[in-house]
VEXPA-98835 format. One record per residue (C-alpha): x, y, z. Coordinates in Angstrom, 1 decimal. Example, Ala and Ser with C-alpha at 12.3 -4.5 7.8 and 13.67 -1.06 7.14 Angstrom:
REM VEXPA-98835
@px 12.3 | py -4.5 | pz 7.8
@px 13.7 | py -1.1 | pz 7.1
//
This chain:
REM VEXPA-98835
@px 310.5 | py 37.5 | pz -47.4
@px 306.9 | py 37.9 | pz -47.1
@px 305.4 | py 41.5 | pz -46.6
@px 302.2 | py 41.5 | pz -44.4
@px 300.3 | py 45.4 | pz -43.6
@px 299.6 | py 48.4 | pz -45.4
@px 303.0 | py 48.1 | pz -46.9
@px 302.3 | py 45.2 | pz -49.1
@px 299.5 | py 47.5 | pz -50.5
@px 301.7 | py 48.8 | pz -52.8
@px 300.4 | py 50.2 | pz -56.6
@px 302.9 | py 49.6 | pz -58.9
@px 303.3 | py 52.2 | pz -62.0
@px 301.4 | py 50.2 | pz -64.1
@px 298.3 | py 49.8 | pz -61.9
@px 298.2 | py 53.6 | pz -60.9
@px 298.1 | py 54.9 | pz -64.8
@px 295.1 | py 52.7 | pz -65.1
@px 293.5 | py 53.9 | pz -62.2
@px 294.0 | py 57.5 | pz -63.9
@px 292.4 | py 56.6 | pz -67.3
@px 289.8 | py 54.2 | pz -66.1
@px 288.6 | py 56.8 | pz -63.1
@px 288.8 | py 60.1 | pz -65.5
@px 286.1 | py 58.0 | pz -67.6
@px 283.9 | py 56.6 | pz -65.2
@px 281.9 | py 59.7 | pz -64.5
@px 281.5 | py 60.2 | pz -68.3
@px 280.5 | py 56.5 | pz -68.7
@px 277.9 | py 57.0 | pz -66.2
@px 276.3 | py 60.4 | pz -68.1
@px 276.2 | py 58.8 | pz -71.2
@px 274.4 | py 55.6 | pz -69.8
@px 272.3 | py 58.1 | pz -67.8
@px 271.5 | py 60.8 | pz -70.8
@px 270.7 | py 58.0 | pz -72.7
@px 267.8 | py 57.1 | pz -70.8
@px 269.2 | py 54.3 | pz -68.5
@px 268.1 | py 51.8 | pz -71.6
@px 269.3 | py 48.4 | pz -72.5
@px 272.9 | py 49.9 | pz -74.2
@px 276.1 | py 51.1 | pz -73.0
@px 278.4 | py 53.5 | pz -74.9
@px 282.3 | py 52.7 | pz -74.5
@px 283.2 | py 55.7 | pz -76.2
@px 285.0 | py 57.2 | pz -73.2
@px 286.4 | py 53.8 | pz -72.0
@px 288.5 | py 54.4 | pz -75.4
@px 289.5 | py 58.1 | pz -73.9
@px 289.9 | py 56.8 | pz -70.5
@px 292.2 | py 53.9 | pz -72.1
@px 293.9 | py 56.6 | pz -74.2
@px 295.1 | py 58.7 | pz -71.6
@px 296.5 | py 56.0 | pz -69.8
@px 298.4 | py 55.1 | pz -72.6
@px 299.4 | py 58.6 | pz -73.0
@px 300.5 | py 59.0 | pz -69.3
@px 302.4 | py 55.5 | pz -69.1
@px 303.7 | py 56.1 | pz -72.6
@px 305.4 | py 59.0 | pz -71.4
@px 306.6 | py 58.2 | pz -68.3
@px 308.1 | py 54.2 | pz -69.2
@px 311.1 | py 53.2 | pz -70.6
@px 309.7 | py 50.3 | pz -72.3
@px 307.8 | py 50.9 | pz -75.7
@px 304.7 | py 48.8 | pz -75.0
@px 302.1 | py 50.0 | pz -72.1
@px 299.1 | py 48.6 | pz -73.5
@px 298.3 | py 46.2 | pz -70.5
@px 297.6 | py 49.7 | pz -68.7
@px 295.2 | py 50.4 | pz -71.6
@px 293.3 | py 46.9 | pz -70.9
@px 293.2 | py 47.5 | pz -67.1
@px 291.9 | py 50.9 | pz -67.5
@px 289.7 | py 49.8 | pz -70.3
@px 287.9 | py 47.2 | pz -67.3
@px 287.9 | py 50.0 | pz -64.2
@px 286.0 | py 52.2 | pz -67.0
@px 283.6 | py 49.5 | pz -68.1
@px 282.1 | py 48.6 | pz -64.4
@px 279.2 | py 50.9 | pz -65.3
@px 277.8 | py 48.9 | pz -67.3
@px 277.4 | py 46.0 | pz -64.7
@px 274.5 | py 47.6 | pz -63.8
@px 273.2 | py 46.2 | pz -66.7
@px 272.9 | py 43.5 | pz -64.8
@px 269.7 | py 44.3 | pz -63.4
@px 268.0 | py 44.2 | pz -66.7
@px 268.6 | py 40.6 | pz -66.6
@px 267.3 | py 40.0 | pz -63.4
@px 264.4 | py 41.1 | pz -63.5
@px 264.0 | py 40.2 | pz -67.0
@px 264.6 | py 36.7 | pz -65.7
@px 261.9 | py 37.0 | pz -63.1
@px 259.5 | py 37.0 | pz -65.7
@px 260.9 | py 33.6 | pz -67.4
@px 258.7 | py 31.3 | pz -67.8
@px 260.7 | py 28.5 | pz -66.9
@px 261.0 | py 26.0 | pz -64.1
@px 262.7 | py 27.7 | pz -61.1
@px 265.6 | py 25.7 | pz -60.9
@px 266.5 | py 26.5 | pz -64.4
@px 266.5 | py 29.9 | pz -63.2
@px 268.5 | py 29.3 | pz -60.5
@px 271.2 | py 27.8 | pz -62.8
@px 271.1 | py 29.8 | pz -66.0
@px 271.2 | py 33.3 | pz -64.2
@px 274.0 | py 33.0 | pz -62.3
@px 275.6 | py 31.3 | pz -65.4
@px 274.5 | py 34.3 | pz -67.8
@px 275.8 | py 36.6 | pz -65.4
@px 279.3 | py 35.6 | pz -64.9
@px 279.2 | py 35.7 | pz -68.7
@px 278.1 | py 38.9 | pz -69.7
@px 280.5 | py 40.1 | pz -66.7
@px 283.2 | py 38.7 | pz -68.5
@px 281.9 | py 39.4 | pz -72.3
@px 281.4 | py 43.0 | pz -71.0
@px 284.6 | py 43.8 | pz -69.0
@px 286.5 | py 41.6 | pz -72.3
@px 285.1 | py 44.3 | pz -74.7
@px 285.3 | py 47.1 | pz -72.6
@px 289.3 | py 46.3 | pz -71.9
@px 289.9 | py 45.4 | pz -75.7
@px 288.4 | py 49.6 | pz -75.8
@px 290.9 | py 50.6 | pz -73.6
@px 293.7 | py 48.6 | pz -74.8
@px 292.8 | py 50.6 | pz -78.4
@px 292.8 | py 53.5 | pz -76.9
@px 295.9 | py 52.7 | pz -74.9
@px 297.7 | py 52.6 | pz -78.3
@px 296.8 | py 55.7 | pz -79.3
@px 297.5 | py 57.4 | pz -76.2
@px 301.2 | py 55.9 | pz -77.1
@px 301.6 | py 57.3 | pz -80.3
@px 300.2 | py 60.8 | pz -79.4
@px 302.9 | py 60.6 | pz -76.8
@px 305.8 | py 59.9 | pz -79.4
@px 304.6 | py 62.8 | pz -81.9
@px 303.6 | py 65.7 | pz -78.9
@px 306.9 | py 64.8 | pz -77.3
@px 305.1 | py 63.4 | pz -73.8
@px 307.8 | py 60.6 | pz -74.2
@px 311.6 | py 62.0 | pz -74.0
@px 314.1 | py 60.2 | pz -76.2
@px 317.0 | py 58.4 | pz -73.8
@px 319.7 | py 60.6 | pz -73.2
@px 323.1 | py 59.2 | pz -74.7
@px 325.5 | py 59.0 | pz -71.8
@px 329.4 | py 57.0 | pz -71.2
//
């Protein structure tokens, strides 16, 4: 049976340990894109912590030994800052000096692939991080061994 409303809304465990890691990094993402002077670079050195304490958190809270998929979602959620990238390109593209409709093709084009090079590399972070968050959480105890039962 098919669920239609707010119920069908629901965020699985997965999805809400990424929201954790890649939310706790975003406003760090932002500072260091902003401290750095707004340039034409992006650091994804808190992607990797936002990634890591997903991995940490879902790590210690799953049965299953592999959570890195929350690592590769968190790792995309923390990388949206640097869409605004983005607007380096367009208006460096205003300034082509090419025909306009090679400008109306190529920028869309380059667009939709930096999106996808960026959020790629940003989730590859996370997903690294994600695997260190896992082991921290086998040696600090975060993950509880099974209990034996009848």
């Amino acid at each position: 049976m098919v669920q239609n409303g707010p119920s069908s809304l629901h965020v699985t465990e997965t999805w809400t340990y990424a929201l954790i890691g890649g939310i706790a990094s975003l406003p760090f993402t932002v500072g260091s894109y902003w401290l750095s002077g707004m340039g034409s670079e992006i650091s994804l050195n808190m992607v990797f912590f936002g990634g890591l304490v997903a991995g940490y958190l879902a790590s210690a809270a799953a049965t299953e030994p592999d959570v890195s998929h929350v690592g590769f979602r968190a790792g995309v959620i923390g990388g949206l800052p640097g869409l605004w990238l983005l607007v380096d390109l367009f208006v460096a593209a205003i300034t082509w000096g090419s025909p306009l409709w090679f400008r109306f093709v190529a920028i869309p084009l380059l667009a939709v692939g930096f999106t996808i090079a960026l959020l790629g590399f940003a989730g590859i972070v996370g997903f690294l991080g994600s695997k260190v968050g896992g082991w921290l959480a086998t040696k600090t105890g975060g993950k509880r061994p099974a209990a034996v039962g009848n």
